[in-house]
LOKOL-698474 format. One record per atom (N, C-alpha, C, O): residue in three letters; x negated, y, z negated. Coordinates in steps of 0.02 Angstrom, whole numbers, plus 50000, padded with zeros to 5 digits. Atoms other than C-alpha are relative to their C-alpha. Example, Ala and Ser with C-alpha at 12.3 -4.5 7.8 and 13.67 -1.06 7.14 Angstrom:
% LOKOL-698474
ALA499554994150000 ALA493854977549610 ALA499555006050000 ALA499035005949967 SER500424994150003 SER493164994749643 SER500395005549963 SER500145011049955 
***
This chain:
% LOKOL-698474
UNK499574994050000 UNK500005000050000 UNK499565006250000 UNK499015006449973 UNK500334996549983 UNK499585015650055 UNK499835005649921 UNK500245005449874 UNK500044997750070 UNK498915026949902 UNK500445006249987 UNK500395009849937 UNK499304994950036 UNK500465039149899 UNK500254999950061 UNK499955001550112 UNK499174999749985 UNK502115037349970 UNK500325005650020 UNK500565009449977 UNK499894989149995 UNK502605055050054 UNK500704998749995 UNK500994994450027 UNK499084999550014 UNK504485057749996 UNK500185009750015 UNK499755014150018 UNK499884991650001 UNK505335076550014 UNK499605003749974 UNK499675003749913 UNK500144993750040 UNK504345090249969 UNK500455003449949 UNK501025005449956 UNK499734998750045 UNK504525095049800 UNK499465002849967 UNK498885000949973 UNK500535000050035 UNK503765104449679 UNK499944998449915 UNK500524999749901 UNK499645001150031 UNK503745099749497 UNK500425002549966 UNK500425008649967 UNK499354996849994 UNK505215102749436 UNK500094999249910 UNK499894994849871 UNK499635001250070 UNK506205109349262 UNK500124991849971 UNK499994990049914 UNK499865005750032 UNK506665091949245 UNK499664992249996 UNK499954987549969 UNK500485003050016 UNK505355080749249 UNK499555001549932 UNK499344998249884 UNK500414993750053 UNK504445095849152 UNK500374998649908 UNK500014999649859 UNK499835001450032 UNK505645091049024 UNK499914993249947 UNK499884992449886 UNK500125006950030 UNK505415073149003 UNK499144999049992 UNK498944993849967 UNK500634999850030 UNK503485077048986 UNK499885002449943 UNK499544999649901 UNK499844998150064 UNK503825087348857 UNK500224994849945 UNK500184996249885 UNK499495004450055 UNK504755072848765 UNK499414997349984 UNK499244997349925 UNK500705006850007 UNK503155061148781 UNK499755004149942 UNK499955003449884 UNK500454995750042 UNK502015073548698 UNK500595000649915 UNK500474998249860 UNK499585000550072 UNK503535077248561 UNK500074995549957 UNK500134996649897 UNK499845004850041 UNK503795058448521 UNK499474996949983 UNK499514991849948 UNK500375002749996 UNK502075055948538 UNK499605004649927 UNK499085002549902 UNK500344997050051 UNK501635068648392 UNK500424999849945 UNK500195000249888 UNK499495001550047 UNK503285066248303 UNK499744990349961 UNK499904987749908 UNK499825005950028 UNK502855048348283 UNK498974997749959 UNK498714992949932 UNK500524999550043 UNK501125052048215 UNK500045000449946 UNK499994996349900 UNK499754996150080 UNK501565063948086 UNK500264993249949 UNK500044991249895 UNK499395001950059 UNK503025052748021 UNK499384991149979 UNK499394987749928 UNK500425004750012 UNK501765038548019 UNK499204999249953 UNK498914994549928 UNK500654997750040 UNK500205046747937 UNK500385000049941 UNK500304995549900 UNK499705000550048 UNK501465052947816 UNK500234993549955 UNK500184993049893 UNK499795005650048 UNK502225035247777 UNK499224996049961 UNK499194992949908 UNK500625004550038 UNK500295028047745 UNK499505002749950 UNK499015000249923 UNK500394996350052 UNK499725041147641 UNK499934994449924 UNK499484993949882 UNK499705003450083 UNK500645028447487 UNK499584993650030 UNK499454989649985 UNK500025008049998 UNK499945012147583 UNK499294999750007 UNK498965004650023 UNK500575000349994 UNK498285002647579 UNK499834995150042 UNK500364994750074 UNK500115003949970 UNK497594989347678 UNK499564994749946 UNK499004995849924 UNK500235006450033 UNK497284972647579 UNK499445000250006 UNK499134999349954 UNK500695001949998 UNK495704971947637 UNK499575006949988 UNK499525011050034 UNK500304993950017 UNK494574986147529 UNK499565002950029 UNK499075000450056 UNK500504996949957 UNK493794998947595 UNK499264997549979 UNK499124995049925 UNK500475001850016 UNK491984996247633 UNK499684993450002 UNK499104991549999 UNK500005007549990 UNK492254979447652 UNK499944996550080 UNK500384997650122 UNK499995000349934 UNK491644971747812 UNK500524998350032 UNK500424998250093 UNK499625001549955 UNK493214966947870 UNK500275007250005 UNK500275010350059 UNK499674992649998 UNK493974983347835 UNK499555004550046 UNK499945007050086 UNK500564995649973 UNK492514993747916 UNK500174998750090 UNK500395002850131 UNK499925003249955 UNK492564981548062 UNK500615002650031 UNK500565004550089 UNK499324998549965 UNK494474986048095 UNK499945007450017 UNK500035009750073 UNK499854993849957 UNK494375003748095 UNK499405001850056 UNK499455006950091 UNK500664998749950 UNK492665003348206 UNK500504996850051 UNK500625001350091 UNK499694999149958 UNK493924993548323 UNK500425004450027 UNK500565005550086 UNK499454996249987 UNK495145005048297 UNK499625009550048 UNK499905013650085 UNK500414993149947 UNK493835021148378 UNK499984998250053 UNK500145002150097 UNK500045000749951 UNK493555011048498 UNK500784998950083 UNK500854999250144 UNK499324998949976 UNK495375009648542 UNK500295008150025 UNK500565009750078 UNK499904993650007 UNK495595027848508 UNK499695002350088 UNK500025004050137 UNK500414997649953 UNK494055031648633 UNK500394998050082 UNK500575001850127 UNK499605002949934 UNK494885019848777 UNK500555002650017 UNK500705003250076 UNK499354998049965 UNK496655027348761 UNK499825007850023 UNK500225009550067 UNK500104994849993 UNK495905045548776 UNK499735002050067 UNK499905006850102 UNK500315000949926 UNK494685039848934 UNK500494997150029 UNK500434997650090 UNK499415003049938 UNK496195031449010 UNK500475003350022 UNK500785002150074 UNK499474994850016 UNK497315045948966 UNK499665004650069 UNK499965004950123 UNK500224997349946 UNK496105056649078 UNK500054997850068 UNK500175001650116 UNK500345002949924 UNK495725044849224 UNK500745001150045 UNK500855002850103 UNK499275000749951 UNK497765043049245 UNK499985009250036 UNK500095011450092 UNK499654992349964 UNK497875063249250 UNK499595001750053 UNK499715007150079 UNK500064996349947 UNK496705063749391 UNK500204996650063 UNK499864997550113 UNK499675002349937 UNK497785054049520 UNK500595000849968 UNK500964996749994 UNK499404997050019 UNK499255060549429 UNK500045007350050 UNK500255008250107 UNK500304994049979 UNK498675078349449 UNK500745003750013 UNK500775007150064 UNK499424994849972 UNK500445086849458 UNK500354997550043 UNK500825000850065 UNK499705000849935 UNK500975076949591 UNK500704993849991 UNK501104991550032 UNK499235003949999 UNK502345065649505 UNK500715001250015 UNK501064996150017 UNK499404999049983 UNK503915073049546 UNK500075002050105 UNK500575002750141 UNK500044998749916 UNK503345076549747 UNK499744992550044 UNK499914991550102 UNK500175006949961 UNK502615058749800 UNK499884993949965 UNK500154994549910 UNK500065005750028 UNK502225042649741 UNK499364998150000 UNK499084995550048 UNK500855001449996 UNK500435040949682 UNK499914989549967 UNK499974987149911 UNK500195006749999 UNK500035021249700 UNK499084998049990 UNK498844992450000 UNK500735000249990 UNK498025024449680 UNK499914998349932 UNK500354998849890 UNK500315001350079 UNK496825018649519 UNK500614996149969 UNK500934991349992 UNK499525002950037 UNK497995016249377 UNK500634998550038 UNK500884992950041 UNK499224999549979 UNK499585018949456 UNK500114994650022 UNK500644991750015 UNK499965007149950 UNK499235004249558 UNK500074992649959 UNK500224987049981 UNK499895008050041 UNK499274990849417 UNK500635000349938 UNK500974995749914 UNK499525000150055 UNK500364998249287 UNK500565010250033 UNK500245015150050 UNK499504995949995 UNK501925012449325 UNK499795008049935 UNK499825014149929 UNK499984994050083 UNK501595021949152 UNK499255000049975 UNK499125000449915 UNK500755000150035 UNK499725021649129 UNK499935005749928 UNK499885004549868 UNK499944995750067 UNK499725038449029 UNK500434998049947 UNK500174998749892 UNK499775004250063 UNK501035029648911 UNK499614996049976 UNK499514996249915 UNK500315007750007 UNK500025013348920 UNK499285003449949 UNK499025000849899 UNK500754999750037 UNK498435021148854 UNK499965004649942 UNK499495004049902 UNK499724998250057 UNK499275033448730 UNK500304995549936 UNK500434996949878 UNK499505003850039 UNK500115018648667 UNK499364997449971 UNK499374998049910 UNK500775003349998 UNK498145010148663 UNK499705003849918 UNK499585001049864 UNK500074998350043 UNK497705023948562 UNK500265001649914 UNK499975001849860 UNK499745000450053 UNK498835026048442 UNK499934992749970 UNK499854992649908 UNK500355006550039 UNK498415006748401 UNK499475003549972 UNK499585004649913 UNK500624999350041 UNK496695013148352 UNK500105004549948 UNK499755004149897 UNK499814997650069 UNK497595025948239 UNK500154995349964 UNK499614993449941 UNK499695004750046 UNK498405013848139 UNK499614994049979 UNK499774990649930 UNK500345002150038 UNK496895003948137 UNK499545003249943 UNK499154999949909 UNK500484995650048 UNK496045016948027 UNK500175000949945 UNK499995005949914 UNK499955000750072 UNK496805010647865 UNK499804993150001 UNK499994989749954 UNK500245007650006 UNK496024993447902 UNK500284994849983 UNK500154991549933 UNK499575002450019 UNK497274984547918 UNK500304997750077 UNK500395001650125 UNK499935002549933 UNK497764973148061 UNK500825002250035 UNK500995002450094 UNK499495000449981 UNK499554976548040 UNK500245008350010 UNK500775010650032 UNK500024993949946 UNK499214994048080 UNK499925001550031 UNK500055007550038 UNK500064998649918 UNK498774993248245 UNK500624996750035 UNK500874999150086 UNK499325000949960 UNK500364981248279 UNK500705005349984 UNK501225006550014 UNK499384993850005 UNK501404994848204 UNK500045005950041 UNK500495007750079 UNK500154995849950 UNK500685007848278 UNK500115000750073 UNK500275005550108 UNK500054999849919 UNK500575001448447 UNK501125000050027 UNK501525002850063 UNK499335000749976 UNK502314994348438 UNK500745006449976 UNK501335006249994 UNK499434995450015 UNK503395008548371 UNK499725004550070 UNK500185005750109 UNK500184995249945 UNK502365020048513 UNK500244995650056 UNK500674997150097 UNK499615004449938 UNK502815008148629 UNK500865000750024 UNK501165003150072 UNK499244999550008 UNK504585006548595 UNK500205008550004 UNK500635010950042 UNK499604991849976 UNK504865026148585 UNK499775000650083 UNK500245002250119 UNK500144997149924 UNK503985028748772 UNK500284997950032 UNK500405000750086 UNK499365006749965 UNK505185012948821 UNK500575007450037 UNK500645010150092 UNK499284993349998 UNK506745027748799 UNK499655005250037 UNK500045007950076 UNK500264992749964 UNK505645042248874 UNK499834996150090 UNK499765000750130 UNK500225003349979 UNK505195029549012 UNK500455000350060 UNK500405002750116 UNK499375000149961 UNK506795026149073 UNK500255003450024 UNK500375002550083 UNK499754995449978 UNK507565041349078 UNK499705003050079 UNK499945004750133 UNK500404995849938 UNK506095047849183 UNK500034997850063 UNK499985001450113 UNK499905003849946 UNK506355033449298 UNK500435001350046 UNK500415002750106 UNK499244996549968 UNK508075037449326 UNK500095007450046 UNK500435007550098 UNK500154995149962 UNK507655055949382 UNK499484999450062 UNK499545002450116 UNK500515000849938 UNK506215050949492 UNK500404995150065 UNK500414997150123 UNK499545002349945 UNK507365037749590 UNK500315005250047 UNK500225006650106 UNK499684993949958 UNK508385051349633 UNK499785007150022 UNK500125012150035 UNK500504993649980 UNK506935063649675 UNK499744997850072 UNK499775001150123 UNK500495000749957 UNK505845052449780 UNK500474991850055 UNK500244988550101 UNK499845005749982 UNK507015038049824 UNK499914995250035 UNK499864991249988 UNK500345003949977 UNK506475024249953 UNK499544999049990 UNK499504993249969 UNK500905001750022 UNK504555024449923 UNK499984999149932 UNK499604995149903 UNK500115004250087 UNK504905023949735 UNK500324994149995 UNK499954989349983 UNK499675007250006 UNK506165009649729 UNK499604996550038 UNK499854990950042 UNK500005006049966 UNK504975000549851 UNK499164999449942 UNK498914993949932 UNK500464999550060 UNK503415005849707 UNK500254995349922 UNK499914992049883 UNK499885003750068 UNK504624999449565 UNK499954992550006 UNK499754988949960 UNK500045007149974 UNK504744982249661 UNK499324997849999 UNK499264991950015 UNK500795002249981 UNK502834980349667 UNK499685001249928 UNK499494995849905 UNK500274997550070 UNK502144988449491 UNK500444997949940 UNK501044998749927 UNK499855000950076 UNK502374983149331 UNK500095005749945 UNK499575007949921 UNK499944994750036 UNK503194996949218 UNK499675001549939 UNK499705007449921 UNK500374998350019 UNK502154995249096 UNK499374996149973 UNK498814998449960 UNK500595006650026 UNK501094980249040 UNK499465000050065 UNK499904998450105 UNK500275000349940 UNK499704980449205 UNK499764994150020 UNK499564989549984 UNK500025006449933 UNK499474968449343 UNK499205002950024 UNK499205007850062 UNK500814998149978 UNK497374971149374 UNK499984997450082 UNK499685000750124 UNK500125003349940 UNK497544960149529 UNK500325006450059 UNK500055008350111 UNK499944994849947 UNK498514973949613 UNK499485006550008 UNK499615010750050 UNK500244994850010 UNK497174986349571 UNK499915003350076 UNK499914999350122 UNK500284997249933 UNK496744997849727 UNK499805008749971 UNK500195012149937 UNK500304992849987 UNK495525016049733 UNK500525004449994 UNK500765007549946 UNK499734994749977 UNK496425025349809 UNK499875009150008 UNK499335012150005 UNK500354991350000 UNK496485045649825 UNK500355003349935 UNK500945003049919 UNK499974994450046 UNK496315057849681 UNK500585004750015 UNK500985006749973 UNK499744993050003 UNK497175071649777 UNK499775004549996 UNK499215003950022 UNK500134994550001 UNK496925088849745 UNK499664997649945 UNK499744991749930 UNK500375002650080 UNK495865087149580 UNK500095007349954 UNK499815012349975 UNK499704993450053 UNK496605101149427 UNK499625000549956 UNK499704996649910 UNK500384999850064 UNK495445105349315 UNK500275000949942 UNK500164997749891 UNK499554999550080 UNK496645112649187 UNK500314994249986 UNK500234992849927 UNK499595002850001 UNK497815098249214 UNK499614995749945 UNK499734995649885 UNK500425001750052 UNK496425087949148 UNK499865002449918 UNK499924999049867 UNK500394996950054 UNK495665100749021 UNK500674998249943 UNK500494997749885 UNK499354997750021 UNK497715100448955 UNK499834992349971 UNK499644992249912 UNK500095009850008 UNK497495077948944 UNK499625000249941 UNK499734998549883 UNK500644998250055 UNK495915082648863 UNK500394999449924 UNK500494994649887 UNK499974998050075 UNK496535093348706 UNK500514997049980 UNK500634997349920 UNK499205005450017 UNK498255081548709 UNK499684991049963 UNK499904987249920 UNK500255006450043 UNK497125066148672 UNK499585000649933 UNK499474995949895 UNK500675000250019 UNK495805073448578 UNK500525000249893 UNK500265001049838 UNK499464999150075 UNK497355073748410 UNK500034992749967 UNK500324992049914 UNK500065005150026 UNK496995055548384 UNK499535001149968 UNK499725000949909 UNK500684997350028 UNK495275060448327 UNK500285003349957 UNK499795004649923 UNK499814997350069 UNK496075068348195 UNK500244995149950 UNK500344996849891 UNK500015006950052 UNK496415050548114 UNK499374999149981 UNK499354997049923 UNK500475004950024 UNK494815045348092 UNK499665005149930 UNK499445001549885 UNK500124996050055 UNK494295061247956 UNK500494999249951 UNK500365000949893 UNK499134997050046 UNK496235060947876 UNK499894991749976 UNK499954990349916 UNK499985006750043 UNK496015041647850 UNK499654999349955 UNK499834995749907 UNK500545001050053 UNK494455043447753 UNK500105003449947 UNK499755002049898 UNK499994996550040 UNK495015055247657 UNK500784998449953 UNK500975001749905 UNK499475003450034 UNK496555046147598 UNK499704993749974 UNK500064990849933 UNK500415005350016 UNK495315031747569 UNK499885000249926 UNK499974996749876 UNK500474997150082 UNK494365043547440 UNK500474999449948 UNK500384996749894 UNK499444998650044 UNK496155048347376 UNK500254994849968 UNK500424995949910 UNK499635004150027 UNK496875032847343 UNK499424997649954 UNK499504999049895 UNK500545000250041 UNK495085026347274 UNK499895004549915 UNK499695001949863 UNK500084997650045 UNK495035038647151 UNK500795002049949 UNK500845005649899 UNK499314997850014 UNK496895039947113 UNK500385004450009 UNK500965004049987 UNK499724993549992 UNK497385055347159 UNK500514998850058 UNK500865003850070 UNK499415003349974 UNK498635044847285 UNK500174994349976 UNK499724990149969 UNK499915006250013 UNK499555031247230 UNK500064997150041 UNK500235000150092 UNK499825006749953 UNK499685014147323 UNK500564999550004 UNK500765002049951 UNK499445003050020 UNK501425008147348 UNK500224995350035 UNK500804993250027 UNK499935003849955 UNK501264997147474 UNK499234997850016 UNK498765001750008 UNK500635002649977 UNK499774986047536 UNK500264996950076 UNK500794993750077 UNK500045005549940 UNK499674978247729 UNK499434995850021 UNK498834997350021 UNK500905005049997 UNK498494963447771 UNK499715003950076 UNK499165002450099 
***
């Protein structure tokens, strides 16, 4: 397949613009309410402890991957989702890459209380909210770009990726802001890895209580 799909000229539009907005909203809404709930909780396995250490060192490296994946999508994104159908790089194995690797990272938040069952929480509540933001968006893009997308939804996997389909493809125009924008939008996971340690100290020294433990 060819690496974008020419459908009507369009440019993007209020309502796409909208449902990007949502991502970013449910994507910081579901931080917050999640930092907040683990302030009280600890991870069975004590800090300092090689297994514990071990998890959140996976969990950076999770972090790091959803942030570099976050980028790579926005530069064959580049503005151009509501005017054609970009099938290049990511696009080509998974539908939602920028979900897919937001979702990546937020696992590595949730590993940064060392704790295994914070990265399946993590991943899977982020998952499940982008599901609903997902859809909707789907629904508007059908009826933006119609034939070349319905013949994209038949071929791509919406969000889990298919590697075997991988293909190059073209960048496009290349946005620097669009990027620079990906950038300072990922770079808020990195704000787990200081806030965990320091709830570490807190709970360590008492000044938070425990009220919950996860293995």
């Amino acid at each position: 397949m060819a690496d974008k799909l020419k459908s009507k000229p369009a440019r993007q539009t209020p309502g796409l613009g909208g449902y990007q907005h949502m991502r970013r909203l449910v994507l910081a809404v579901l931080i917050v309410v999640l930092f907040a709930a683990l302030l009280f909780g600890q991870s069975t396995f004590p800090p300092n402890t090689p297994v514990h250490e071990s998890i959140e060192m996976f969990g950076v490296l999770l972090i790091f991957l959803g942030i570099v994946g976050r980028l790579w999508s926005t530069l064959y994104i580049g503005g151009r989702k509501s005017s054609e159908v970009v099938t290049g790089g990511p696009y080509s194995i998974t539908r939602n890459p920028l979900y897919l690797f937001s979702t990546v990272a937020a696992a590595g938040v949730g590993a940064q209380i060392g704790s295994f069952s914070g990265i399946i929480l993590f991943a899977l509540l982020c998952a499940g909210a982008f599901h609903i933001v997902i859809l909707r968006e789907e629904r508007y893009l059908k009826e933006v770009l119609g034939g070349p997308y319905a013949a994209y939804l038949a071929k791509v996997p919406r969000f889990f990726p298919n590697l075997s389909l991988y293909q190059e493809g073209d960048t496009g125009s290349f946005k620097p802001r669009l990027l620079l924008n990906t950038l300072l939008d990922g770079l808020v996971f990195l704000v787990a890895l200081p806030a965990f340690e320091l709830i570490d100290g807190a709970q360590q020294t008492g000044v938070l209580p425990v009220w919950f433990t996860l293995p």
